[in-house]
C-alpha positions as CSV (number, residue, x, y, z in Angstrom):
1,X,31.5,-3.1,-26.9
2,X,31.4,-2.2,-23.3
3,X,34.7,0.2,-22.8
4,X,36.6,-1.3,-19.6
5,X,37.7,2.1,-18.7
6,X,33.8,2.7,-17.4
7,X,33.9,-0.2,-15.0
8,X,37.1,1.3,-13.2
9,X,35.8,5.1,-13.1
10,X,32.6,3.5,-11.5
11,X,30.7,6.0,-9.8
12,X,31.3,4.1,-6.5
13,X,34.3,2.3,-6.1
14,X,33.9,0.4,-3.4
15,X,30.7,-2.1,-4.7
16,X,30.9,-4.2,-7.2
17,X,30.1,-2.9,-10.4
18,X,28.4,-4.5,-13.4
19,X,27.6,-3.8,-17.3
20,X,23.9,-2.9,-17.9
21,X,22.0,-6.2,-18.2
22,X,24.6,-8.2,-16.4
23,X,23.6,-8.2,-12.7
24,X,23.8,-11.7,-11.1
25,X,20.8,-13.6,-9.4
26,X,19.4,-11.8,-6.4
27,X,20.6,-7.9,-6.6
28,X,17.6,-6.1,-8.1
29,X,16.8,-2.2,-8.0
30,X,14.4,-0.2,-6.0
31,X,12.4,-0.5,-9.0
32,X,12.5,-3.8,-9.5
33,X,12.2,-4.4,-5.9
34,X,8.8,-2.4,-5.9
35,X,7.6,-4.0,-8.7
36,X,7.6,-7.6,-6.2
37,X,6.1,-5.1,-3.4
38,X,9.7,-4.9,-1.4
39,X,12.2,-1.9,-0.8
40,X,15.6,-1.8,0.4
41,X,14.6,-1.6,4.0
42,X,18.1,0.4,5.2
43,X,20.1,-2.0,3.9
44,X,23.8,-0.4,1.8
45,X,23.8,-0.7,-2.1
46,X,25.1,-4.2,-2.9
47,X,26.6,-3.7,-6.2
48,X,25.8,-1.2,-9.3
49,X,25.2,-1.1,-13.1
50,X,26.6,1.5,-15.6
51,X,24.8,1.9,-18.9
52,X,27.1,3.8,-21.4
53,X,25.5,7.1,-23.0
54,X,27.3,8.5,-26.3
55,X,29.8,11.3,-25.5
56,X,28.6,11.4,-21.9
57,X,29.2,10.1,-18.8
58,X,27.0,6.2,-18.1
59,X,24.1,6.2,-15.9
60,X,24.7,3.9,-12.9
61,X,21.5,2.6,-11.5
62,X,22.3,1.1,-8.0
63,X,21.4,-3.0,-6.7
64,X,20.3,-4.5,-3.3
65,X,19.6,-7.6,-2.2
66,X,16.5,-8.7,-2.8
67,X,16.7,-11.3,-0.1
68,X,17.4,-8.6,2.8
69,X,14.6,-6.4,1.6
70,X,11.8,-5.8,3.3
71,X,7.9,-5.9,2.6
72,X,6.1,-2.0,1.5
73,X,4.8,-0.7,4.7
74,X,0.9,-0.8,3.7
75,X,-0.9,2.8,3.6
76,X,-2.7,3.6,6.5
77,X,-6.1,5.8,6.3
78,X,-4.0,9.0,7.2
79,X,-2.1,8.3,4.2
80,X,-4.6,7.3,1.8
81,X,-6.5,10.9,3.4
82,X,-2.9,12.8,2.8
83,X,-2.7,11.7,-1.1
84,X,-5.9,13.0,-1.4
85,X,-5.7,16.5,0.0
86,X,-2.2,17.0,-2.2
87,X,-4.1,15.6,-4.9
88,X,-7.0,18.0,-4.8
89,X,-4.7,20.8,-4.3
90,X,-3.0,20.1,-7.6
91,X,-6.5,20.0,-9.0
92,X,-8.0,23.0,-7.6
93,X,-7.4,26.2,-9.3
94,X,-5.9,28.9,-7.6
95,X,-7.8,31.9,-10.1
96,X,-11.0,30.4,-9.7
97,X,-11.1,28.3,-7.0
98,X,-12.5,25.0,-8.6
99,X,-12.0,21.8,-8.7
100,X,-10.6,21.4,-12.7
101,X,-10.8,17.7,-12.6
102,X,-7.0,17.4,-14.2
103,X,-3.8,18.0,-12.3
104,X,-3.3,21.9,-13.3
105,X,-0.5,22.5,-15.5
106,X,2.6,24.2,-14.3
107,X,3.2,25.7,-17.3
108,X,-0.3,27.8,-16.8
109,X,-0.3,28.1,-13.4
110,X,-3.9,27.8,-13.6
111,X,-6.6,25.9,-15.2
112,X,-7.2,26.2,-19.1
113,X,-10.7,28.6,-19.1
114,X,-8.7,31.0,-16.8
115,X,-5.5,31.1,-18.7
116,X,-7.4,31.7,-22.1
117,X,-10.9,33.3,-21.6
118,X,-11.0,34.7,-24.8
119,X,-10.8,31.7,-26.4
120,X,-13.5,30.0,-24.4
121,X,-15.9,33.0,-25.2
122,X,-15.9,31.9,-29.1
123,X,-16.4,28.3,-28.8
């Protein structure tokens, strides 16, 4: 099922590497390690997984040790104050200069009454 030739061309050879779904006890990923409220903390990838794609090269999702990782530094009230300016600024549009309420669309590049006005007129 899993073809052997993967685990030899491993993206990095020199940690261990592992099918998908196979890790052993106490190697986790960053997300899995957020998910407890831990990150890696500086420590070197442990060991990797590689998924196998069809026709393409597998995705390798790199392991640490979850018993070397540290706790999430908690947000301090800069932070939390930070987040919200970069938040309003993805909410605030730059045509109008208002707060839309929704993160604006990069697509648009502005909020949805200034992109189509015409359209707003008729409702």
């Amino acid at each position: 099922m899993f073809p052997t030739r993967w685990l030899s061309d491993s993206a990095n050879p020199l940690v261990s590497t592992y099918p998908w779904r196979l890790a052993p006890e106490g190697l986790a990923t960053r997300r899995q390690l957020r998910a407890e409220g831990l990150r890696p903390g500086g420590q070197p990838i442990a060991a990797q997984l590689l998924r196998p794609r069809f026709r393409r090269e597998p995705l390798v999702a790199y392991l640490y040790r979850v018993e070397l990782a540290k706790p999430v530094r908690p947000m301090t009230s800069r932070k939390w104050g930070a987040l919200a300016l970069a938040m309003l600024a993805r909410r605030t549009c730059p045509q109008c200069s208002t707060d839309a309420g929704y993160v604006i669309p990069a697509s648009l590049g502005m909020c949805v009454p200034c992109a189509y006005p015409e359209e707003q007129r008729v409702a």
